[in-house]
C-alpha positions in Angstrom: -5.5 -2.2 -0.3 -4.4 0.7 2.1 -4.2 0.0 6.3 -7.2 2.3 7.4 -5.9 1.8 10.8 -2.4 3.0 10.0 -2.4 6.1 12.3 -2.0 3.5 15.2 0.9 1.5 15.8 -0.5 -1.9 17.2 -4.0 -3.1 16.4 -5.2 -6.0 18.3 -7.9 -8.1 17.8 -9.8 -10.2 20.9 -11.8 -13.0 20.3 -14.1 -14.2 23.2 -15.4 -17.8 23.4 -18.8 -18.9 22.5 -18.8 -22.2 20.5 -20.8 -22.0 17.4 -21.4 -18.7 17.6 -17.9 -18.3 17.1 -18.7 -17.5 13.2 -19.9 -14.1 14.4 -16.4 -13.5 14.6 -15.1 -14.5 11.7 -17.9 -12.4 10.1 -16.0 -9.5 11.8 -12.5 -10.5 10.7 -13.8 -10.5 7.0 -15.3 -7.0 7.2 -12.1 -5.8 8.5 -9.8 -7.2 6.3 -12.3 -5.6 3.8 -11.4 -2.0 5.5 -8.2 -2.9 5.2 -7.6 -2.7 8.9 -4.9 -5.0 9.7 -4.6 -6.8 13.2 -1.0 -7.1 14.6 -1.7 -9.0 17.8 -4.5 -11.5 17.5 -5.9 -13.1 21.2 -8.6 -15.8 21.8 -10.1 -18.1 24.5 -12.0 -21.2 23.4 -13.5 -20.9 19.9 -12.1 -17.4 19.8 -8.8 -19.4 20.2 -9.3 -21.0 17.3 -10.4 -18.4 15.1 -7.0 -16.5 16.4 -5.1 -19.4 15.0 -6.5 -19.5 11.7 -6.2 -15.8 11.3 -2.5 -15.7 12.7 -1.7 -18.7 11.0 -2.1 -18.0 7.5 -0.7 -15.4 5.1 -3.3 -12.6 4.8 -5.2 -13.4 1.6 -5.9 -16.9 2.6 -7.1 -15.8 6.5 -10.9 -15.2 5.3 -10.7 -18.9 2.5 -9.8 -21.2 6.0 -11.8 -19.3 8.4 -14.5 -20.4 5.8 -13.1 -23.8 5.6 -13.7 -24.3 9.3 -16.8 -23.1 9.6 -18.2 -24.7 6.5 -16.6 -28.0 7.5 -18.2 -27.9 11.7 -21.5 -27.1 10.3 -21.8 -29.9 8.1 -23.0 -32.4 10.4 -26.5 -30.3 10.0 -30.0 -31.7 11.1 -30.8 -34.1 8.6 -33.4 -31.6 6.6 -35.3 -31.3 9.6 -34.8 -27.5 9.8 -36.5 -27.2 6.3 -39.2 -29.5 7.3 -40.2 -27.7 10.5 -39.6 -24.6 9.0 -42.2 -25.8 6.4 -44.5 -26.2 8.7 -44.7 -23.4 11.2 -44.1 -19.9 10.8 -41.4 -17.3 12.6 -39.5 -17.8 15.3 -41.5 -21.1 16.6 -40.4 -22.4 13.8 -36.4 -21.4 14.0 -37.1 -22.5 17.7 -37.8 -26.3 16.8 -35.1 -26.4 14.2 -33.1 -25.0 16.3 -33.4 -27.3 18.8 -33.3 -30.2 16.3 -30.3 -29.1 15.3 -28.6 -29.3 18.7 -29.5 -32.2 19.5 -28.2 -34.0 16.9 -24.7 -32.4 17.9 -25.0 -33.9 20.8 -25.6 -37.2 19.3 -23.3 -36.9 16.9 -21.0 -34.8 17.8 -19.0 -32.0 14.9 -17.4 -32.6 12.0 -13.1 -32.1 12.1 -14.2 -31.1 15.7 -15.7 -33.9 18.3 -16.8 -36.5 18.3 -18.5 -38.9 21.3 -16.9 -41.2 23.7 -18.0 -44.8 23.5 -18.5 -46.1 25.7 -19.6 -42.9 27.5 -17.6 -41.8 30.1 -19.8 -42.9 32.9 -19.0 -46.7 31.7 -15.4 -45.7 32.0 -13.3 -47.1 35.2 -11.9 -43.7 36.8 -8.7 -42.3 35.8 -9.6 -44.1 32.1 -9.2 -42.1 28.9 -12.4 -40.8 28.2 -13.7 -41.3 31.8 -13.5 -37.3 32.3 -15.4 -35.8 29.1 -18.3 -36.8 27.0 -16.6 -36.0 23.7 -13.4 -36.7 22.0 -11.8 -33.4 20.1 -9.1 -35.5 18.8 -10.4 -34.8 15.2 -10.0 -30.9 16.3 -5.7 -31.5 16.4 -6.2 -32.5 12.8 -8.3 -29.8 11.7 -6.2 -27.1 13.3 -3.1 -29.2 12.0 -4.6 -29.0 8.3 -6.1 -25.1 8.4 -3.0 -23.5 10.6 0.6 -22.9 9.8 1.9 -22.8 13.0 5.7 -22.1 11.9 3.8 -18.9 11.0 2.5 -18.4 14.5 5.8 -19.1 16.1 7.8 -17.0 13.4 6.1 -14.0 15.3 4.9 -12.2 12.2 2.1 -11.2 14.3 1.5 -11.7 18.2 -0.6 -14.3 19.1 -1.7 -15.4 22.4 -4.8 -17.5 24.3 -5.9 -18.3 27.6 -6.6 -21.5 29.5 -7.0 -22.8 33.4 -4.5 -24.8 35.1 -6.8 -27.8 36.2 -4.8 -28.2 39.1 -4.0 -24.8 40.5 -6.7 -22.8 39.1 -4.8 -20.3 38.1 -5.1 -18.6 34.7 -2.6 -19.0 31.7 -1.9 -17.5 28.7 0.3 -19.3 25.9 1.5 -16.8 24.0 4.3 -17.1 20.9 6.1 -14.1 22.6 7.5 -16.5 24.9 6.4 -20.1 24.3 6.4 -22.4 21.3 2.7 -22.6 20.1 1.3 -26.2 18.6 -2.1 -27.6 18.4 -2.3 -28.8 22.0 -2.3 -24.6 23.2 -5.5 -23.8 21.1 -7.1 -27.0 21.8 -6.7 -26.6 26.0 -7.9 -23.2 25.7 -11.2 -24.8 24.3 -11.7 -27.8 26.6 -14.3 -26.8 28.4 -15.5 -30.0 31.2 -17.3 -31.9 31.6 -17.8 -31.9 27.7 -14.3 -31.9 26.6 -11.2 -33.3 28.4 -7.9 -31.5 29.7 -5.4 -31.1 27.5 -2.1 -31.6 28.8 1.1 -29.6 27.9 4.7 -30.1 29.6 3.1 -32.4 32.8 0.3 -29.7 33.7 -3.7 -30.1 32.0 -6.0 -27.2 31.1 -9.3 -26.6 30.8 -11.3 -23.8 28.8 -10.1 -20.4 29.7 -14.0 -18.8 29.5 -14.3 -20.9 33.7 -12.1 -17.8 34.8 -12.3 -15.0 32.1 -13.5 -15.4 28.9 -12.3 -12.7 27.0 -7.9 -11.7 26.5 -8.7 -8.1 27.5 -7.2 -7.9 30.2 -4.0 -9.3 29.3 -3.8 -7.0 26.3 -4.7 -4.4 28.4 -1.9 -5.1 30.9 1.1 -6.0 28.1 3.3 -2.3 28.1 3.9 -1.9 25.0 3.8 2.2 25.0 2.0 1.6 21.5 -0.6 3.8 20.4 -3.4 0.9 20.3 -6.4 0.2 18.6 -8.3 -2.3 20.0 -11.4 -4.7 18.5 -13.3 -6.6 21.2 -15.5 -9.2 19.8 -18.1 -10.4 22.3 -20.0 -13.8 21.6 -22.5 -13.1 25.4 -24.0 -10.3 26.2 -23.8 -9.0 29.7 -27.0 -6.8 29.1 -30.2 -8.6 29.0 -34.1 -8.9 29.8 -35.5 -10.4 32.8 -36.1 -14.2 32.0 -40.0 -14.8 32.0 -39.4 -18.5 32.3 -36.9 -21.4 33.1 -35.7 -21.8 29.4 -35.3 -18.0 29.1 -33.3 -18.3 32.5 -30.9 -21.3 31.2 -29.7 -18.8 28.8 -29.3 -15.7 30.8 -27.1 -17.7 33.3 -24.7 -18.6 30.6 -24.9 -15.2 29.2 -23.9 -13.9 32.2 -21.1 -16.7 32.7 -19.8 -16.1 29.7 -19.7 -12.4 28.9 -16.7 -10.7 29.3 -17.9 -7.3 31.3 -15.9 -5.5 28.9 -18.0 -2.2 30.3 -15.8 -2.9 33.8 -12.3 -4.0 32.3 -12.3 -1.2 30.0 -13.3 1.2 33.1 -11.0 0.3 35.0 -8.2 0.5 32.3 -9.4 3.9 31.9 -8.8 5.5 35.9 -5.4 3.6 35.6 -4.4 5.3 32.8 -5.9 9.4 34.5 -3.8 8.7 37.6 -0.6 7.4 35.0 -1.0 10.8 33.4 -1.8 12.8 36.7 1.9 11.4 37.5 3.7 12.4 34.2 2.1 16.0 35.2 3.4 15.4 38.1 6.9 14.4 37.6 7.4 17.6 34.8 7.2 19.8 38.2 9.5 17.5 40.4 13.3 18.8 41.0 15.6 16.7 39.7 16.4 15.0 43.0 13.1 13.7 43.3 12.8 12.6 40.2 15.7 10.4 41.1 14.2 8.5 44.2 13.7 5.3 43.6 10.0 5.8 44.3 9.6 8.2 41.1 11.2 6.1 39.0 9.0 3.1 40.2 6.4 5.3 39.0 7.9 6.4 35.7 8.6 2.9 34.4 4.7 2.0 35.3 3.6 4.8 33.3 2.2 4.3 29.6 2.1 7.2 27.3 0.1 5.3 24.7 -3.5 6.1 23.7 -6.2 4.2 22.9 -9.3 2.9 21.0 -11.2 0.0 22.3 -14.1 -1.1 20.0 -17.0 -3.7 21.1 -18.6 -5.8 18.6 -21.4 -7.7 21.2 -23.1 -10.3 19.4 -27.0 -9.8 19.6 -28.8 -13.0 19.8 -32.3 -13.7 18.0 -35.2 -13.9 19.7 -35.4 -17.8 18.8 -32.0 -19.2 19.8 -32.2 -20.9 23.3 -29.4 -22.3 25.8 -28.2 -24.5 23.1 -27.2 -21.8 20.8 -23.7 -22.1 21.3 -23.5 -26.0 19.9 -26.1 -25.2 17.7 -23.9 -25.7 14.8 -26.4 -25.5 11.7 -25.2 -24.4 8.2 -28.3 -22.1 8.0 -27.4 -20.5 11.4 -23.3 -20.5 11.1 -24.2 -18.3 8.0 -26.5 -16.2 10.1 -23.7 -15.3 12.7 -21.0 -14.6 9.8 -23.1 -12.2 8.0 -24.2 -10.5 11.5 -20.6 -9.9 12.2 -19.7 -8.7 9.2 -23.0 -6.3 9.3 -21.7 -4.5 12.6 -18.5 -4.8 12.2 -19.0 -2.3 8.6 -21.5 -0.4 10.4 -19.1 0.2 13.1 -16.0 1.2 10.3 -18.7 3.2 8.9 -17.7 5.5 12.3 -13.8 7.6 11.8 -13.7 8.1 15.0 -13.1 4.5 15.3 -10.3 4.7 13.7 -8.9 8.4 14.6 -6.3 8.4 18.1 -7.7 9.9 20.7 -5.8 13.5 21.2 -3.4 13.7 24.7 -1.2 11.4 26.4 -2.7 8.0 28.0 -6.7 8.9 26.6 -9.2 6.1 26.2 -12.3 6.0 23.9 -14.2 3.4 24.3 -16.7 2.8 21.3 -19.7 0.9 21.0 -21.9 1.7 17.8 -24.0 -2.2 18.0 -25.5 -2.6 21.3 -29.4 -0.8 21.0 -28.9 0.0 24.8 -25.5 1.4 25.1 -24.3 5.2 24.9 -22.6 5.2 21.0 -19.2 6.3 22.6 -18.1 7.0 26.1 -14.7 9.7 26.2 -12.2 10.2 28.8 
């Protein structure tokens, strides 16, 4: 199958958390590798994290089989036929509602398959500083699902960059683990996924970490910032929107807060990556006129080293949520509803590839195009 995305030289993909919405992107992944568009730096933070191992973690034609694997295998714990019955009985989106809802709550009794599972006793029957005092599940069965469905000697043999983010529990500083310079194992994708009180820290080399989506839930930035003076195409997959309606009541507000939480203000990132890289070019104009002499201050060659000739595409796939999922929808881990979010993502994402610009370089030195062909309520593409 030919690389439609050949005419750039690094394609990276970003995976932003969202729990079981996660299958959104893995929608988007399929429809790519479809296109033949070939990722060659693959980020994540929380379920995006794990998506980005499964993908970086296995050879190419058996990326889409194990995505489906996970995602088949954490919606199995279903609702117990409930979502039929109710379904049954009431028409529309009332009835998606209460199945829904049905749905969820059985996660949370039961917790996921190869996922979590719940702490007995419960944490609040726990002395403190007990295992399991901290967290209301147990994602032990997560090591061994990401131990079965990733090839980590892949991930570290660098074939293709892979990094995600988590929180220093301690400090509160942001980190990435990245197989540029670390070793990566189970323990990185799993603490960039513990998200408190529900999961618990996972610790690596004496520090713990908690879910990277408490300080920034998308990689963008760190993408962004990586000089690589690579002509870059870039595929931001957003599980929150940051656009939404005015909640009308205090279950429509539950979920606006945690879309707002949780979306990555991609709009702002990608703004502000844009005047960085005018004023880098406004210098290289610059330093063509300088005499030689002042070229060779130390304070124009400060400046030349930050400059990045590379161009680039960044594409936003936004996940739209339906008018019946609720504040549980991202542990709403239903086979009916997982299959619902793959075949959305796969729907924008071709609709998106249906655009060339997507995949054409912008024309000059340091340009930005910034494309958006899903969201009803953004401008198609915004130019330099």
């Amino acid at each position: 199958m030919p690389t439609l995305s050949s005419a750039f030289e690094s394609v990276a993909l970003l995976l932003q958390g969202g729990g079981a919405l996660g299958a959104y992107q893995a929608g988007v992944y399929e429809a790519l590798l479809e296109a033949g568009v070939e990722p060659t730096w693959v980020a994540g933070i929380s379920i995006g994290a794990i998506n980005s191992a499964v993908i970086a973690g296995n050879p190419r034609e058996q990326r889409v089989e194990k995505l489906r694997a996970f995602w088949e295998m954490v919606s199995d714990a279903g609702d117990g036929g409930w979502s039929s019955y109710w379904a049954g009985l009431v028409s529309g989106d009332a009835a998606r509602s209460w199945a829904n809802q049905l749905a969820s709550g059985a996660i949370m009794v039961r917790g996921v398959p190869g996922f979590f599972t719940p702490r007995s006793p419960p944490p609040y029957l726990q002395p403190p500083g007990a295992t399991g005092a901290t967290s209301w599940y147990d994602t032990t069965p997560l090591r061994s699902t990401l131990e079965r469905l990733v090839d980590f000697d892949r991930i570290n043999a660098k074939t293709m960059r892979f990094s995600v983010g988590a929180v220093n529990v301690r400090s509160g500083n942001f980190a990435y683990f990245d197989n540029e310079s670390c070793v990566i194992d189970p323990r990185h994708v799993m603490a960039s996924g513990a998200l408190p009180p529900a999961f618990d820290a996972v610790e690596i080399d004496g520090e713990h970490y908690w879910d990277g989506g408490l300080v920034s839930n998308t990689p963008l930035d760190w993408v962004l910032s990586a000089r690589s003076d690579l002509d870059t195409l870039v595929f931001q997959v957003d599980l929150w929107s940051a656009r939404g309606d005015l909640p009308r009541d205090l279950s429509e507000v539950a979920v606006r807060m945690k879309e707002v939480q949780f979306s990555s203000r991609t709009r702002a990132a990608t703004d502000d990556f844009r005047k960085l890289q005018k004023l880098r070019a406004t210098f290289n104009e610059l330093l063509a006129q300088m005499p030689d002499d002042l070229k060779a201050t130390p304070q124009a060659r400060v400046l030349a080293e930050a400059s990045d000739p590379a161009v680039y595409n960044i594409v936003q796939l936004i996940y739209r949520s339906a008018t019946y999922e609720g504040q549980s929808k991202d542990y709403e881990f239903s086979r009916r509803t997982m299959e619902e979010h793959w075949q959305a993502g796969h729907r924008d994402a071709r609709a998106t590839l249906a655009h060339p610009e997507v995949l054409t370089p912008p024309k000059g030195s340091h340009a930005v195009r910034v494309y958006d062909f899903v969201t009803p309520t953004a401008h198609p593409t915004r130019k330099d």
